[in-house]
DOBADO-430323 format. One record per atom (N, C-alpha, C): residue in three letters; x, y, z. Coordinates in steps of 0.05 Angstrom, whole numbers, plus 32768, in hexadecimal, padded with zeros to 4 digits. Atoms other than C-alpha are relative to their C-alpha. Last residue first. Layout:
<nodes>
ALAXYZ...
</nodes>
This chain:
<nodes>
UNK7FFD80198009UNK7DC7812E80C7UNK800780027FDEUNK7FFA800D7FE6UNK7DBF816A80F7UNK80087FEA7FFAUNK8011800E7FF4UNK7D97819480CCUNK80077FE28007UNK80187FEE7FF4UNK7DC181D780D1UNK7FE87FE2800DUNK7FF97FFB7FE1UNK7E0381A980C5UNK7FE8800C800CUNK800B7FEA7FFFUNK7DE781888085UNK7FFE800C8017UNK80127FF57FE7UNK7E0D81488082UNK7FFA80248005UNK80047FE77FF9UNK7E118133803FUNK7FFA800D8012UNK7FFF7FFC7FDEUNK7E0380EB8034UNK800D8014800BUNK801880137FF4UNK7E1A80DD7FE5UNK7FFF80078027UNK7FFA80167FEBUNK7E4F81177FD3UNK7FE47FF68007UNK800780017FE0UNK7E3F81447F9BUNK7FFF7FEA8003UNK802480027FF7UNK7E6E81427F60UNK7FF98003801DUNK80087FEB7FF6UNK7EB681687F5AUNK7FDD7FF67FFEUNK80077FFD801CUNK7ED9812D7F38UNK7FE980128004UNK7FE47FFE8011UNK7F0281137F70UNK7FFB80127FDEUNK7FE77FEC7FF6UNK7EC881197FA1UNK801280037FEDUNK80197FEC800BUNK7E9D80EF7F73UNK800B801D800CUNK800A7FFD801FUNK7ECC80B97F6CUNK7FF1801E8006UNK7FEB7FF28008UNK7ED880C07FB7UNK800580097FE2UNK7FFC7FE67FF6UNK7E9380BA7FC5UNK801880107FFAUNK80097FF68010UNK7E8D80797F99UNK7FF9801B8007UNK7FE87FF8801AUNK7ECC80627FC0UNK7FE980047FE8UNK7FEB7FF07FFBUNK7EAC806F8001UNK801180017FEEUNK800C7FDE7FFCUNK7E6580507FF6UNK801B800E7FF9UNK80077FF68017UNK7E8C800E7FDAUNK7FF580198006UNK7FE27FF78016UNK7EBB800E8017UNK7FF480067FE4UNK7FF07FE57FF6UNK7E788017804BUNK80177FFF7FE3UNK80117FEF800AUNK7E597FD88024UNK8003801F8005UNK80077FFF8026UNK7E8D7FAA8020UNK7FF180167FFAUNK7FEC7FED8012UNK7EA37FC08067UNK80017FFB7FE2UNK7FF77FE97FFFUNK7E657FA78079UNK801680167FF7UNK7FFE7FF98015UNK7E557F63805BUNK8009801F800DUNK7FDB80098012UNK7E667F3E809BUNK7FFD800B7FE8UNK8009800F8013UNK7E207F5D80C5UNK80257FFA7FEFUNK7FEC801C8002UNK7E177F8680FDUNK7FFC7FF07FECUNK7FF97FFA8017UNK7DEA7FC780F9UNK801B7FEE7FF2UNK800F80038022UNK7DB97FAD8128UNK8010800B7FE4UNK7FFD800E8016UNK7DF87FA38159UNK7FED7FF57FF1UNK80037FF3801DUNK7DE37FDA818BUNK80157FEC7FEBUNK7FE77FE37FFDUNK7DED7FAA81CAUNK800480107FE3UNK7FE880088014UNK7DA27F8581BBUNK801A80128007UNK7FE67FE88003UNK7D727F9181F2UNK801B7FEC7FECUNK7FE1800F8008UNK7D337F6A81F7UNK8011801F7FF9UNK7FEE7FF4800DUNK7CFA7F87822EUNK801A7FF47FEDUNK800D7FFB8017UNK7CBD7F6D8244UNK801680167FE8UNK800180158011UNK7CDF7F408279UNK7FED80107FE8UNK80167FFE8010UNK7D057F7B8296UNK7FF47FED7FEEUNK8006800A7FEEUNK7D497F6F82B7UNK7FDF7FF57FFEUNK7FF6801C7FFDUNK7D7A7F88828BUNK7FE47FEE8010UNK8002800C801DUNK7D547FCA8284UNK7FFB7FE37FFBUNK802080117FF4UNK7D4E7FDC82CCUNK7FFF7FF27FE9UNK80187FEC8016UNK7D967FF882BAUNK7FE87FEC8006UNK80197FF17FE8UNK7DCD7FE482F4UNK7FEC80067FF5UNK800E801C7FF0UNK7DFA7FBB82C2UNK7FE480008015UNK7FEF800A7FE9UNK7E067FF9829CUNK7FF27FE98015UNK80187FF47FF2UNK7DEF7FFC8252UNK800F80038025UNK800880147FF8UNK7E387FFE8236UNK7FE380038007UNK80038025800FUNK7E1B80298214UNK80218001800DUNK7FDC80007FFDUNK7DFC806C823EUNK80027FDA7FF6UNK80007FDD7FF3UNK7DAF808A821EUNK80247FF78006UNK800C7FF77FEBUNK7DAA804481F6UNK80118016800AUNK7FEC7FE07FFCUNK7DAE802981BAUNK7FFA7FFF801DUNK7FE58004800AUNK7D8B7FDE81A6UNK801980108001UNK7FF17FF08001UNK7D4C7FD981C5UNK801E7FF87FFAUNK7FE9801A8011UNK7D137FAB81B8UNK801480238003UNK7FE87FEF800BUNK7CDB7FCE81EFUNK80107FEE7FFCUNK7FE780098000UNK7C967FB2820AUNK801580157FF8UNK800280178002UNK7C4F7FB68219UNK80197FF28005UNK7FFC80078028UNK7C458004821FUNK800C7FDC800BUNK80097FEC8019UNK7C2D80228259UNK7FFF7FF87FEDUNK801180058017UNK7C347FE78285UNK7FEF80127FF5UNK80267FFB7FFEUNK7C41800A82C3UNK7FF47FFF7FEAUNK800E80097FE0UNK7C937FEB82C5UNK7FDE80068000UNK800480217FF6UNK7C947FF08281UNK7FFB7FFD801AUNK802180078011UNK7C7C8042827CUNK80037FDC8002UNK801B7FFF7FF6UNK7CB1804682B3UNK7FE57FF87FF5UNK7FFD800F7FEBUNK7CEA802E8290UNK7FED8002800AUNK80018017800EUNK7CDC805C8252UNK7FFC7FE5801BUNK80157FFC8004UNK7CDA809A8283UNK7FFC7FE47FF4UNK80177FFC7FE6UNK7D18808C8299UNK7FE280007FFCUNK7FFA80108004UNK7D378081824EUNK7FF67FF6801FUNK7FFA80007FEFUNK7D1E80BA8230UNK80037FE98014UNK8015800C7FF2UNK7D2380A181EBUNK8004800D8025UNK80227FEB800CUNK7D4580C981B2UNK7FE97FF28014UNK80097FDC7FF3UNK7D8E80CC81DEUNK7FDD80047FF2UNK801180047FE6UNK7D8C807681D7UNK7FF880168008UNK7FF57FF77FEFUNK7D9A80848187UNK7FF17FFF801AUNK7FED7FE1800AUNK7D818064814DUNK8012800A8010UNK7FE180038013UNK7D6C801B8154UNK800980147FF7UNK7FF17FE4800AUNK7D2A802A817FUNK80227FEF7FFEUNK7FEB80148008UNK7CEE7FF98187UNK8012800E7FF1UNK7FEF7FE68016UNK7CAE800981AEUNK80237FEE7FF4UNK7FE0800B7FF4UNK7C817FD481BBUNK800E80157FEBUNK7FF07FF48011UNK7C367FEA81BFUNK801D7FEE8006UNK7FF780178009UNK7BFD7FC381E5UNK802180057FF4UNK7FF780157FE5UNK7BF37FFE821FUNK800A7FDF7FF1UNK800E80207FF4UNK7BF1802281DEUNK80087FEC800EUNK7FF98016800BUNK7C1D806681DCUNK7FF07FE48003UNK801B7FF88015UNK7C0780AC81ECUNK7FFE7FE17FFBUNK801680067FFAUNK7C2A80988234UNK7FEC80017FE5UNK800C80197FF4UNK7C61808E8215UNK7FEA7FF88000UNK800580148015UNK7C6280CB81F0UNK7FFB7FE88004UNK801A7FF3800AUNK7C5680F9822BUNK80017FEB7FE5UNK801880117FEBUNK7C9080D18253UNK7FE4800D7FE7UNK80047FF67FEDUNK7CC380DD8216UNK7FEB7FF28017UNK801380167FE8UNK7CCD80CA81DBUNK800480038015UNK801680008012UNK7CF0810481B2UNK7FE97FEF8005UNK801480037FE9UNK7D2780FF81E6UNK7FED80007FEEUNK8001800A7FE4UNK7D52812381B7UNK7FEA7FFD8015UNK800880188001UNK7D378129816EUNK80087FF8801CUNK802980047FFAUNK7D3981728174UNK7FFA7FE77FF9UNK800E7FF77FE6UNK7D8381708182UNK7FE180007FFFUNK7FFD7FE37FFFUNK7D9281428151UNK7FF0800C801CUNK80027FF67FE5UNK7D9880F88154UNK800280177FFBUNK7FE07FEC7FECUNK7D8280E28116UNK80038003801EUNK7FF87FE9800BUNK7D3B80B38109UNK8017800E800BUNK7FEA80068012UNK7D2F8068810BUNK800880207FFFUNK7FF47FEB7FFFUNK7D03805B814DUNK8012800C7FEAUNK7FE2800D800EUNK7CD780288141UNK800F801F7FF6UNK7FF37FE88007UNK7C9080318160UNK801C80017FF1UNK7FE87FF58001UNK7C667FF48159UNK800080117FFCUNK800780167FF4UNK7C1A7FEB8165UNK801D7FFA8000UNK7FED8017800BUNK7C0B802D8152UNK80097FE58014UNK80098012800EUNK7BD0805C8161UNK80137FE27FEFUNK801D80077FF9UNK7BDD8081818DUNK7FF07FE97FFCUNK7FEE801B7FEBUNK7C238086817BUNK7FE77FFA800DUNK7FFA800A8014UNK7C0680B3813BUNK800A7FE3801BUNK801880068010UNK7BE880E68166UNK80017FD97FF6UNK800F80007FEBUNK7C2780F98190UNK7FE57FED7FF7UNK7FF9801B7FFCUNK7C4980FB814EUNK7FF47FEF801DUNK8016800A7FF9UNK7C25812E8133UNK80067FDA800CUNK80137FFB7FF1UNK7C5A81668136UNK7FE27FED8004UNK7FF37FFE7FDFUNK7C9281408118UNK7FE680038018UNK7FF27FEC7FF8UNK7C63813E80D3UNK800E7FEF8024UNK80077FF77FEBUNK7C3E80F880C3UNK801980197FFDUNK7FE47FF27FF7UNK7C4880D28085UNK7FED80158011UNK80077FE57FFCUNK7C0D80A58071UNK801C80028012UNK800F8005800EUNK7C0A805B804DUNK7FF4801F8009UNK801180007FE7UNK7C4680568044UNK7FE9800C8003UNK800580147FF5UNK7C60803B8002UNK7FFA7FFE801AUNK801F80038004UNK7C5C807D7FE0UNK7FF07FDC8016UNK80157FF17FF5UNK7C9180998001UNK7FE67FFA7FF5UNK8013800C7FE8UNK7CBE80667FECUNK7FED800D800FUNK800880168004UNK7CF380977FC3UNK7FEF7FE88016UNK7FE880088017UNK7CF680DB7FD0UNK7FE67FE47FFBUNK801280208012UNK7CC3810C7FE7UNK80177FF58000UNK7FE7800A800AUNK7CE2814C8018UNK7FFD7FEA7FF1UNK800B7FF9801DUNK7C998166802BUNK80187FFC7FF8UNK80068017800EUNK7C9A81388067UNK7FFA800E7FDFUNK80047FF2801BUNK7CD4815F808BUNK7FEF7FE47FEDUNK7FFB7FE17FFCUNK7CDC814480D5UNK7FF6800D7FE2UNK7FF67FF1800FUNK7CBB80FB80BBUNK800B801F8007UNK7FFD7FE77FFBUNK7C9280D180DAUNK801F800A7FF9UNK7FE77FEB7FF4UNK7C79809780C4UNK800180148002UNK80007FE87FFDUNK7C3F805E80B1UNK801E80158011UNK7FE77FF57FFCUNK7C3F801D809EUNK7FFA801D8009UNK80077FE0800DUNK7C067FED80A3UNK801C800E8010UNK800B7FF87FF7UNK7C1D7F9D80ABUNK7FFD801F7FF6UNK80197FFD8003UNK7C187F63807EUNK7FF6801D8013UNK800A80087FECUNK7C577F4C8089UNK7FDE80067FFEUNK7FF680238002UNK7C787F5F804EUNK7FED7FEE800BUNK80187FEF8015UNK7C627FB28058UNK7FF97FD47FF9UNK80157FFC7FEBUNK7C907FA18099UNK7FE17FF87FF2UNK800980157FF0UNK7CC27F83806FUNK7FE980038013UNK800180148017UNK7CBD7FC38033UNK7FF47FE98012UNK80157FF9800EUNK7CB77FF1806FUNK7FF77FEF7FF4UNK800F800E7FE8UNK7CEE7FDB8091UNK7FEC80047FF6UNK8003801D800BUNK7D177FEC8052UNK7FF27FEE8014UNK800880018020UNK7CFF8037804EUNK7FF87FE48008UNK801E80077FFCUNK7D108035809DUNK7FF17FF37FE6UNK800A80177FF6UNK7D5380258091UNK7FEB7FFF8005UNK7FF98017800FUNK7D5F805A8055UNK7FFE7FD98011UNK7FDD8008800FUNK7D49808E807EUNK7FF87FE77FEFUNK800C80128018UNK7CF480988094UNK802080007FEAUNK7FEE7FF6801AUNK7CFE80B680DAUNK7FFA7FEA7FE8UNK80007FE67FF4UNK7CC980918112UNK801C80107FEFUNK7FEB7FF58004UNK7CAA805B80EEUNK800680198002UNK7FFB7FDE8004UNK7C6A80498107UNK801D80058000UNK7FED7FF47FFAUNK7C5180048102UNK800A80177FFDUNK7FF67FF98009UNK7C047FE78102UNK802680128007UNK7FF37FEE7FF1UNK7BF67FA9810BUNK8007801D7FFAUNK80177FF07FF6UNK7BCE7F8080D8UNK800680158014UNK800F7FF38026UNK7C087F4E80CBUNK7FE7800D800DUNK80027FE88001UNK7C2F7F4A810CUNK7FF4800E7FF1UNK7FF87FFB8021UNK7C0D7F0C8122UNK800C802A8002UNK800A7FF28017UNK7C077F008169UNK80047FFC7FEFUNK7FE77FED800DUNK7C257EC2819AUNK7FE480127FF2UNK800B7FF78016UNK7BF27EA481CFUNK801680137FF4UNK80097FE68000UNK7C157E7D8202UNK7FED80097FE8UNK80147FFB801CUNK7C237E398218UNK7FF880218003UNK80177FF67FF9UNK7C4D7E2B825AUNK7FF480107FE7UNK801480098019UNK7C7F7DF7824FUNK7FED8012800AUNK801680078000UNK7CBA7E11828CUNK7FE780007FEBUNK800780208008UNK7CFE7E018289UNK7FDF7FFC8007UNK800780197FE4UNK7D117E3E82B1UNK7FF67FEF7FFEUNK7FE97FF77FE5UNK7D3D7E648278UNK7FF37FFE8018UNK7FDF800B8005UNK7D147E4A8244UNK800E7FFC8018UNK800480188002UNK7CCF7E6A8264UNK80147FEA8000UNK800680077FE4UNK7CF17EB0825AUNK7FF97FE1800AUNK7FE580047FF5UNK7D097EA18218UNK800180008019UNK7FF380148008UNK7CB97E8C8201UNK80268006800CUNK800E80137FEBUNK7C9E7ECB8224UNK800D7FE67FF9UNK7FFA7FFB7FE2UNK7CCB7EFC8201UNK7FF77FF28018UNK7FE180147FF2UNK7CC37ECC81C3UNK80028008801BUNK7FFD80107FE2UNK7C777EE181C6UNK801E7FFE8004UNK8002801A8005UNK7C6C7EE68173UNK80097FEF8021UNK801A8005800FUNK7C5C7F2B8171UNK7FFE7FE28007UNK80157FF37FEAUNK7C997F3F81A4UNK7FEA7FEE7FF3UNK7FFD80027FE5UNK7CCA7F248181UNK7FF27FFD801BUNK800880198006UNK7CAB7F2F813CUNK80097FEE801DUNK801A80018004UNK7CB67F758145UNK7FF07FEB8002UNK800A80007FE3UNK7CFD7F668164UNK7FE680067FFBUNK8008801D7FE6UNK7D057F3D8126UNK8006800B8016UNK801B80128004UNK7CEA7F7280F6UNK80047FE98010UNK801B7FF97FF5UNK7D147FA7810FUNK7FEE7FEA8001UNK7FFD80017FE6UNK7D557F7A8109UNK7FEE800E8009UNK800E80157FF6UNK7D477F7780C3UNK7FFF7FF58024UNK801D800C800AUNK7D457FB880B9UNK7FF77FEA8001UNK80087FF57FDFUNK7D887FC180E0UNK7FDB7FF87FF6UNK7FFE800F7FE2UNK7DAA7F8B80B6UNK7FF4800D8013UNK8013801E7FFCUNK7D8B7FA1806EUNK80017FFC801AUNK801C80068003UNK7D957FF08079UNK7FF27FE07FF9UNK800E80107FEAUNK7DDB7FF5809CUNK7FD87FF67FFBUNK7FEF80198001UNK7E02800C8059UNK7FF47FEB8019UNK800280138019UNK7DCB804A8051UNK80057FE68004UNK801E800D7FFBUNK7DE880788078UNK7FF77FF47FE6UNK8004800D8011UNK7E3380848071UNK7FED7FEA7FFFUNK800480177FEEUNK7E4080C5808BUNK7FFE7FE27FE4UNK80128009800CUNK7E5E81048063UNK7FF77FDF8010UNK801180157FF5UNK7E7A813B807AUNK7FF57FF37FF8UNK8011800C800CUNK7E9E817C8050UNK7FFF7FDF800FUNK7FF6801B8007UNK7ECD81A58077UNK7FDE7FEB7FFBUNK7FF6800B801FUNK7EC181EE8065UNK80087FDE8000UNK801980048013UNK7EA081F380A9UNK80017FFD7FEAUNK80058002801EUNK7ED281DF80D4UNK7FED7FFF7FEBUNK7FE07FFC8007UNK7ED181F28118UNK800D7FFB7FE5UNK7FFB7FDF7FFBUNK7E8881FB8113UNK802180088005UNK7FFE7FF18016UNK7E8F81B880ECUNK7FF4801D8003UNK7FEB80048012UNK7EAA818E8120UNK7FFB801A7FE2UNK80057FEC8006UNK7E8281A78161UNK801380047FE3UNK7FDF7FEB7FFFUNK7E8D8172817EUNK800380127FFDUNK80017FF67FE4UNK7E3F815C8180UNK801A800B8007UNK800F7FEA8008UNK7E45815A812FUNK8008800E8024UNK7FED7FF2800EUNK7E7D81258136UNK7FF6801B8008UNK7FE480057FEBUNK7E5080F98167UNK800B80147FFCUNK80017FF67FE5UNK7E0E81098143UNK801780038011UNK7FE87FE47FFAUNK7E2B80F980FEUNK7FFE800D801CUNK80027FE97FF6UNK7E0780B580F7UNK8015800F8003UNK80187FF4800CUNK7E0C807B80C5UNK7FF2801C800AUNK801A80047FEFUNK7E50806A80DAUNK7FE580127FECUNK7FFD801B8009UNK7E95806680A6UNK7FE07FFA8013UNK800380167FEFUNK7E9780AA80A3UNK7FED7FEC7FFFUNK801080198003UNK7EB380D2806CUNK7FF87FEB8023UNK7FF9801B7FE6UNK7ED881128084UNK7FE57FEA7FEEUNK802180108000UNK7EE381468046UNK80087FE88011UNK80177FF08004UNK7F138180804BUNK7FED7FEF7FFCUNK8016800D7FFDUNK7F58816B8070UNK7FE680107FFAUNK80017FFF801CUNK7F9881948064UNK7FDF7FEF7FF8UNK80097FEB8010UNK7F9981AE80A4UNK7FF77FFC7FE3UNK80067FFB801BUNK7F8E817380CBUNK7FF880107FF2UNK7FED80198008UNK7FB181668111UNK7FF380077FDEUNK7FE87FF18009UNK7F8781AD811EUNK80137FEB7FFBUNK800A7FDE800DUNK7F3F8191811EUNK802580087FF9UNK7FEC800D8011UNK7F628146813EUNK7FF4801B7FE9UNK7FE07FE87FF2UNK7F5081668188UNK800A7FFD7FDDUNK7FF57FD48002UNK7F03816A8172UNK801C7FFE7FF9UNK7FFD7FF37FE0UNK7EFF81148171UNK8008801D7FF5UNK7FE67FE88003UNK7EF080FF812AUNK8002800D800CUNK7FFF7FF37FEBUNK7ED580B08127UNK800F80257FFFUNK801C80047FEEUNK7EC080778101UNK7FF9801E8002UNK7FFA80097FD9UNK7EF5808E80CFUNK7FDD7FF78003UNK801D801E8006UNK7EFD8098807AUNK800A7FF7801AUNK7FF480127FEBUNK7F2D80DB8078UNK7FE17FF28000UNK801A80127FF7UNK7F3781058039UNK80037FEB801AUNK80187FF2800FUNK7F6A81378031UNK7FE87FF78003UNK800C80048007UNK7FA181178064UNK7FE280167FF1UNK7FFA80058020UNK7FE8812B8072UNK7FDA80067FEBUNK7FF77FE98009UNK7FE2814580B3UNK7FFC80047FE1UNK80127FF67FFDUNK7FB2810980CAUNK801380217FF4UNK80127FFF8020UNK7FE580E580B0UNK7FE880137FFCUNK7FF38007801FUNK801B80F280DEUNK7FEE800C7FE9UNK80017FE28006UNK7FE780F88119UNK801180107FE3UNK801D7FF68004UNK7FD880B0810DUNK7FFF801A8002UNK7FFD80038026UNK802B80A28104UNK7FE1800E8004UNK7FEF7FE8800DUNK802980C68148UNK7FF97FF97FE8UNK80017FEC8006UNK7FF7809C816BUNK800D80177FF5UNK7FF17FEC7FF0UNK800580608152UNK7FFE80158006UNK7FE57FF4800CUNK7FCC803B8136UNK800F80128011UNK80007FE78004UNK7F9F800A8161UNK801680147FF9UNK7FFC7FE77FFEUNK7FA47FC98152UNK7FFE801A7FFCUNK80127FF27FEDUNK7F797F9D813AUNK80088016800EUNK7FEC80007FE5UNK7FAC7F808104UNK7FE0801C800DUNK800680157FF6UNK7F8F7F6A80BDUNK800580028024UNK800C800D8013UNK7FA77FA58090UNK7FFF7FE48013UNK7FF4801A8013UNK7FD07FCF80BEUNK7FF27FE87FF8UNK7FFA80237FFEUNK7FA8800980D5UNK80127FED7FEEUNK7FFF7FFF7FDEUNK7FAC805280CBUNK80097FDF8013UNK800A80157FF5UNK7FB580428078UNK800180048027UNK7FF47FFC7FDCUNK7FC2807B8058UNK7FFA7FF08017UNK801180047FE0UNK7FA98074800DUNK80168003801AUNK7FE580097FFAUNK7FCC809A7FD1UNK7FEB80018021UNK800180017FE8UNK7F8E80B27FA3UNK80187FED800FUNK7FF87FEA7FE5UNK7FA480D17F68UNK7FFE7FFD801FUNK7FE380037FF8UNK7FA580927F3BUNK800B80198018UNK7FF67FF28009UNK7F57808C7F4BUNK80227FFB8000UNK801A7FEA800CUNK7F2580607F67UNK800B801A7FF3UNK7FFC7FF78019UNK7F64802E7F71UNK7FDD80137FE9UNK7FE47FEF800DUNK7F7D80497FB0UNK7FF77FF77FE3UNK7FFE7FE68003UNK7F37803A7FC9UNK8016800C7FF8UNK80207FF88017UNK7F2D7FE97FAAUNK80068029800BUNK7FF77FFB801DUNK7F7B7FDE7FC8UNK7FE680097FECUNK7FE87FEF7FFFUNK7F6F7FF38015UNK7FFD80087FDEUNK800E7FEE7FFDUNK7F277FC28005UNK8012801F8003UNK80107FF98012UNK7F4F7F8F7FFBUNK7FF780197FF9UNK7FF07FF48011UNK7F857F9F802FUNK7FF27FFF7FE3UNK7FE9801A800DUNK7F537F88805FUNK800F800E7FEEUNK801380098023UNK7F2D7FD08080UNK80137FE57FF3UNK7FF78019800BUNK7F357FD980CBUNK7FFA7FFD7FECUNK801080177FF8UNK7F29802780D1UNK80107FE77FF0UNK8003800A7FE6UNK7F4D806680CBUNK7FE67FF08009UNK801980187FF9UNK7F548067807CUNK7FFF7FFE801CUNK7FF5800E7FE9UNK7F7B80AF806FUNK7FEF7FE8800AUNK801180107FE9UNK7F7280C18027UNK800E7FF2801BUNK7FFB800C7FEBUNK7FA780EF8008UNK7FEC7FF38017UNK80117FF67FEAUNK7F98810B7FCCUNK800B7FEE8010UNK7FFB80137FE6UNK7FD481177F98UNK7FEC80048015UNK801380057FE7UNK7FC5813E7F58UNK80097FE18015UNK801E800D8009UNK8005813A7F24UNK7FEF8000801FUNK7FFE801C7FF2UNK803981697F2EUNK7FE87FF57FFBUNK802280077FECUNK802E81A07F05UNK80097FE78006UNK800B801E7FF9UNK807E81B17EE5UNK7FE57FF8800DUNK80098002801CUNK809181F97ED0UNK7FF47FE37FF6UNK80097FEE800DUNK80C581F07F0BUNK7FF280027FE5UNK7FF97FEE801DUNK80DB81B17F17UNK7FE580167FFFUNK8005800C8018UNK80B7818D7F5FUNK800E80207FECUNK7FE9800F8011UNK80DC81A67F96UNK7FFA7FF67FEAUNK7FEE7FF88004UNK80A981D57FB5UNK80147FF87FF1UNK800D7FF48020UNK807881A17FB4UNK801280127FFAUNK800880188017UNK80A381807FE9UNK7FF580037FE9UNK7FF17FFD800AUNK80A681BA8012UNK800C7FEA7FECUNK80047FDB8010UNK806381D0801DUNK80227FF87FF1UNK7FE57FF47FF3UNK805A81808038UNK8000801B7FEEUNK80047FEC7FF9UNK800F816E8024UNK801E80138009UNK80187FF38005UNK802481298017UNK7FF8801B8010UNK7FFB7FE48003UNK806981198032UNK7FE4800F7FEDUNK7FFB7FF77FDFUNK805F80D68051UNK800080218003UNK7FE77FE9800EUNK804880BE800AUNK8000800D801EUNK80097FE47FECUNK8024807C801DUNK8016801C7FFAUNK7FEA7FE57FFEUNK802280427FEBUNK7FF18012800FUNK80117FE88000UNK800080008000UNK801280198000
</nodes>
């Protein structure tokens, strides 16, 4: 894997012949585990790009902190989880961050692009939409079909017959309408049951908006949990999506309901949540984020027989870095050739 150590150096270009254009040199910095496959598919999305590998191609380790500040000097483009504030002045030469997660909340909450606002952001939503969508439909189907009573039982060897549901005829309420809700939609729509969502901006159309069967504003969402039989949390974390469930929504909620959030644990109040189970407000909860992760051993959570908890691995799956490295080398293509970037985080609206 070639690395030019002297990328961006002032005095290194300097030395190229006079009356000479050096040929374009970008400098991608990869900070994440990627196989050397995938090293060689982004150095070859162009001859200008000259990758930077943080990691050594199979090795868990974590990179040195100097060489990693090294590169971070060097680098034009950077493909991370992650982009802690302090690394703002480790990279001057740095103008577009790719990240390798489907949210920007973390970065955004830094304050990354009021310290940089010419630096161009881009997430990489989308790549989690079969494995979390299907991970809605089998905590939907979780609940519908009893298991929480069936694993209980298990685990004291006792035959005691129940009545399972159907989910078909139910209806579910998708709470943001991204690219994982879309495809929950489709399996939900599968099932036989009624779709419906909410939406911060529902006069924004794209694709699949016809396949529900009504789109709701922010403001009527109170209404809309009224009447649903799932909730399913899928929308940003932004500040006006914090807590967004609450005790007053709870309670709007059907003493049958099961809520079911794979976005972030900050859009659920997470006290209040606890309580509506304990006084059978709502039926159940499939949770997969939460307010602090680890969860901590002390959380009423654990303990709750109407409750499953996944450790946020609905977006787990072995095709991943197939699908993150093709986003990121049809971004860099498009970066390299002055198009607009796929997943655009729009600092005003938070995602």
């Amino acid at each position: 894997m070639a690395v030019r150590p002297n990328i961006g150096d002032d005095a290194a270009r300097d030395s190229e012949p006079s009356g000479l254009s050096a040929p374009r040199v970008v400098p991608v910095l990869v900070n994440l585990q990627a196989d050397a496959e995938y090293l060689r598919e982004i150095e070859g999305v162009d001859s200008a790009v000259e990758v930077l590998a943080a990691y050594e191609p199979g090795s868990e380790s974590a990179p040195d902190e100097s060489k990693l500040d090294q590169m971070l000097g060097q680098a034009e483009v950077l493909f991370t989880f992650r982009f802690p504030v302090e690394w703002v002045d480790k990279a001057p030469h740095l103008k577009w961050v790719q990240l390798a997660s489907a949210g920007s909340d973390t970065v955004l909450r830094e304050g990354l692009l009021n310290l940089r606002p010419d630096l161009l952001l881009t997430t990489s939503s989308g790549v989690h939409e079969v494995p979390i969508s299907e991970h809605i439909v089998a905590m939907i189907l979780y609940f519908s079909r009893g298991f929480h009573i069936a694993t209980r039982n298990q685990a004291r060897h006792a035959w005691e017959r129940y009545k399972p549901d159907e989910a078909s005829g139910k209806t579910v309420c998708l709470v943001g309408y991204g690219p994982i809700a879309r495809r929950a939609r489709t399996l939900c729509k599968g099932l036989g049951m009624r779709v419906v969502a909410v939406r911060a901006s529902i006069a924004e159309q794209q694709a699949g908006f016809e396949a529900v069967e009504r789109f709701y504003p922010l403001e009527d969402l109170d209404a809309l949990l009224a009447e649903s039989d799932y909730v399913v949390i899928a929308a940003p974390r932004t500040p006006r999506s914090e807590r967004m469930i609450g005790r007053d929504q709870l309670k709007a909620m059907k003493s049958t309901a099961v809520l079911v959030n794979i976005s972030r644990g900050a859009l659920v109040d997470e006290p209040a949540l606890i309580e509506a189970l304990r006084e059978g407000e709502i039926a159940g909860a499939a949770l997969d984020v939460f307010t602090q992760e680890p969860l901590p051993e002390s959380s009423a959570l654990w303990d709750m027989p109407n409750v499953l908890i996944t450790p946020h691995v609905s977006g787990g799956n072995p095709h991943y870095m197939r699908r993150v490295t093709d986003l990121f080398c049809d971004n860099l293509r498009r970066y390299l050739a002055g198009d607009p970037l796929r997943n655009l985080v729009d600092k005003e609206r938070g995602y």
